[in-house]
C-alpha positions in Angstrom: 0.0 0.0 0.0 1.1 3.3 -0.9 1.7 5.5 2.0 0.0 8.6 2.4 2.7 11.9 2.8 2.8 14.0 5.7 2.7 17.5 6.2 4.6 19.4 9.2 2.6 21.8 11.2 4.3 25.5 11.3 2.9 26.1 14.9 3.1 22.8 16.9 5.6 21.0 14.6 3.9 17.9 14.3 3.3 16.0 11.1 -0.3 15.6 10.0 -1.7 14.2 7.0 -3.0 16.2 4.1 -6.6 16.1 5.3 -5.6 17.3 8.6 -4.0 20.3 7.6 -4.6 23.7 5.7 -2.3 25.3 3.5 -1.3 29.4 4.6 -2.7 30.6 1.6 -6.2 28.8 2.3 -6.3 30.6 6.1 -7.7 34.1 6.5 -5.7 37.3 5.9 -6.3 38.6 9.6 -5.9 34.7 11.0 -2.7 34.3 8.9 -1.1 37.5 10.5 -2.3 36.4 14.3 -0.4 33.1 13.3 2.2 35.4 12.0 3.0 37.5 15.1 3.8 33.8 16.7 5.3 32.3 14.4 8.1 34.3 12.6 8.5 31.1 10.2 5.3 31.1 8.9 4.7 31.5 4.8 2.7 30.6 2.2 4.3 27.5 1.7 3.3 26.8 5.6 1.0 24.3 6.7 -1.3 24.7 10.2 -2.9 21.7 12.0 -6.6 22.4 12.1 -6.7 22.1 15.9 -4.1 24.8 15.8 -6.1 26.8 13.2 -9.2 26.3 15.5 -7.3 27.5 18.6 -6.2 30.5 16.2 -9.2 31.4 14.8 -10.8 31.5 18.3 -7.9 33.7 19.5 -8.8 36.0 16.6 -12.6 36.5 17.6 -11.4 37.0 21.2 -9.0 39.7 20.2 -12.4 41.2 18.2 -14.7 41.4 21.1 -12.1 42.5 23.0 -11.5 45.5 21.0 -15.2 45.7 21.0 -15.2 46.1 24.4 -11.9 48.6 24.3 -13.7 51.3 21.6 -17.0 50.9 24.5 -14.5 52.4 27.4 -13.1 54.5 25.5 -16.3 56.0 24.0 -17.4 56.2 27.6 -13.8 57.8 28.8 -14.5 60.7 25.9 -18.8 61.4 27.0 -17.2 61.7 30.5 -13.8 63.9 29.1 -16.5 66.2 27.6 -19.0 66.4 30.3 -16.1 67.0 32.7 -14.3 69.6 30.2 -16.7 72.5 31.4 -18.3 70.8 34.5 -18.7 74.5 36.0 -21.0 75.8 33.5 -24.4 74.9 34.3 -24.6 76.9 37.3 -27.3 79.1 39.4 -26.6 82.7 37.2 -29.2 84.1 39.8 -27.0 83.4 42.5 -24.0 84.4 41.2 -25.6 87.7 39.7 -26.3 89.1 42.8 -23.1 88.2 45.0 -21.9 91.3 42.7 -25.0 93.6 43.8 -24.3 96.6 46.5 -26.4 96.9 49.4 -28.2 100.3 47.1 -28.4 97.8 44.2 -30.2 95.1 46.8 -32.6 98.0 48.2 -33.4 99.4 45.1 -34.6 95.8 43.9 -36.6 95.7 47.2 -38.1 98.8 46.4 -39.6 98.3 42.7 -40.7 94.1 43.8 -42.2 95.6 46.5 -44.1 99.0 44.7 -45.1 96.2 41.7 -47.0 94.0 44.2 -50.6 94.0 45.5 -49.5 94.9 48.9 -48.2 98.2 47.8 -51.4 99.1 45.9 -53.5 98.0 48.8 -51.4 100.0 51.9 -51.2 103.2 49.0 -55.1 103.3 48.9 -55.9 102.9 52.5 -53.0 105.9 53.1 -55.4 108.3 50.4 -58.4 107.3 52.3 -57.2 107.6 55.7 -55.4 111.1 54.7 -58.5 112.3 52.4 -61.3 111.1 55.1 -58.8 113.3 58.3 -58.9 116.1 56.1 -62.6 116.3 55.3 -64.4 114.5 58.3 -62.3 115.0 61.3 -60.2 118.1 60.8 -63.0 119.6 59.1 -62.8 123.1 61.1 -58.9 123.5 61.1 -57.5 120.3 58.7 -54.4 120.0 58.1 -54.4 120.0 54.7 -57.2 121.2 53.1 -59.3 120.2 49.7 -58.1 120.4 46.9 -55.1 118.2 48.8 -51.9 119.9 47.9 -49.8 118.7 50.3 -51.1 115.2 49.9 -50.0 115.8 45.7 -46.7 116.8 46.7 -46.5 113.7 48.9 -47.4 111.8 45.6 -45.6 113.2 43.3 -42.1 112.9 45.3 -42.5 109.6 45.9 -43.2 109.2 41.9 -40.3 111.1 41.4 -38.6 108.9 44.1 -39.6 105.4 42.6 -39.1 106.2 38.6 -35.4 106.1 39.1 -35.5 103.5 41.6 -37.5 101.1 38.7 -35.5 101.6 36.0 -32.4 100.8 38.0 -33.9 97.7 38.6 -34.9 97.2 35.3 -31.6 97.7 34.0 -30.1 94.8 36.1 -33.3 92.7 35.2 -31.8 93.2 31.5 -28.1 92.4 32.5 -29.2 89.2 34.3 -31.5 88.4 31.2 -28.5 88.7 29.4 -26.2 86.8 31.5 -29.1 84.5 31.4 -29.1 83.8 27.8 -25.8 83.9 27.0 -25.5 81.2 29.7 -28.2 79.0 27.9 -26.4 79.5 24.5 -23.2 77.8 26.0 -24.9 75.1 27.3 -27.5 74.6 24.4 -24.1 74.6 22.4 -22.0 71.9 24.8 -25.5 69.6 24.8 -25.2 70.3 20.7 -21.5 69.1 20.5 -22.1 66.1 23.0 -24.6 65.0 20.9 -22.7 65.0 18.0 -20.1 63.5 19.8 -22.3 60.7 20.7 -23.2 60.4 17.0 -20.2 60.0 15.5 -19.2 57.5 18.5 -21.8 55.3 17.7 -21.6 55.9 13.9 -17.9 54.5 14.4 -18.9 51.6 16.8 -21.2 50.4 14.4 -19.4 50.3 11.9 -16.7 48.9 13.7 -18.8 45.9 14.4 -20.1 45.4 11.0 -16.7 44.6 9.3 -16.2 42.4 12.9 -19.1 40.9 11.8 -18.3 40.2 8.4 -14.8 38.8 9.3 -16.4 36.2 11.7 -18.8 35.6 9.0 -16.1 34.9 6.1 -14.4 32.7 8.8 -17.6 30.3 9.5 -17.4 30.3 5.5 -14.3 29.5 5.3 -14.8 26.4 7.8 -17.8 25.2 5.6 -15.8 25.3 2.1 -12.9 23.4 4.4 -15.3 20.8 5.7 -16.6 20.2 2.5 -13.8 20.1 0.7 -12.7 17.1 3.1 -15.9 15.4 2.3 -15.3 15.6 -1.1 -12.0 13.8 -0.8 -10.8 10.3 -1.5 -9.8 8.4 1.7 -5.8 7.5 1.4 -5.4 4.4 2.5 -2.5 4.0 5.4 
């Protein structure tokens, strides 16, 4: 009987018959270089065992998830880098608005909430009814100061002349904080904006990082199927 020849394996050395071995050429590209990194003496005229090829080829789609699982950290270490790079800037503007306001600035603010509210219009009427009802009921023989009221006009119109100022201060620093306000939502509109598109172009690259891993483990299984056919299709050599 003709005896069958035998082919050395490149990784484990031992010899192996034809159908128990696969030529370099015949192994996967990114397989072939794995092999190669351990194997300085590997070729294209090399031959690999298949239980070495197996081991290999299951070292191969271990090293792909755990790239897989690298790119994930590191997508998470570059949300958090972000996040982190202006940490400080959603903050109370309120608050720190009026750490900057003088005690005048405070009291003026008092002033125009307090002559804009109910209460003010309420304690303002009874003083005019209490002042106009003394000076035509009470002090009707000798009042103090007699219809048409010009004392209680003057009264008025100082405190107009006191409070107009005293409102549009206000109002002024009502604008600046606006402003503060909005430029404060425009930054961090603008961060949420570029963490987004951050995030998109993270996952854009995950996926399609995981697509071509995909597609290699798929051309692998294929490759196994066209080898375990192929064997079928073979002749049995006789020892």
């Amino acid at each position: 009987m003709k005896k069958s020849k035998h082919y050395k394996c490149a990784v484990c050395k031992d010899t192996f018959k034809l159908n128990d071995v696969v030529q370099a050429p015949l192994v996967g590209k990114p397989v072939s270089d794995l092999i190669q990194d351990d194997n300085s003496d590997w070729s294209d005229e090399s031959y690999i065992c298949r239980s070495d090829l197996s081991n290999y080829r299951s070292k191969y789609v271990h090293s792909l998830l755990e790239s897989e699982k690298g790119d994930l950290s590191q997508l998470e270490k570059d949300v958090v880098d972000a996040l982190r790079h202006h940490e400080l800037i959603s903050s109370d503007v309120d608050k720190e608005f009026e750490q900057k306001w003088t005690f005048g600035e405070r009291l003026a603010d008092r002033i125009a909430t307090f002559g804009g509210s109910w209460s003010f219009l309420i304690i303002f009427a009874l003083f005019l009814f209490v002042w106009i009802a003394i000076n035509s009921l009470v002090l009707f023989w000798r009042p103090v100061d007699p219809y048409p009221f010009i004392l209680l006009n003057l009264l008025l119109s100082c405190i107009a002349a006191i409070q107009a100022p005293i409102i549009m201060m206000s109002q002024n620093r009502q604008e600046v904080k606006d402003r503060i306000r909005a430029q404060h939502d425009y930054q961090v509109n603008l961060k949420a904006e570029l963490e987004i598109q951050l995030i998109h172009e993270k996952l854009d690259h995950l996926l399609s990082k995981q697509w071509e891993r995909l597609i290699q483990i798929q051309e692998l299984q294929i490759e196994q199927l066209s080898e375990i056919n192929e064997i079928k299709k073979r002749p049995r050599h006789s020892a």
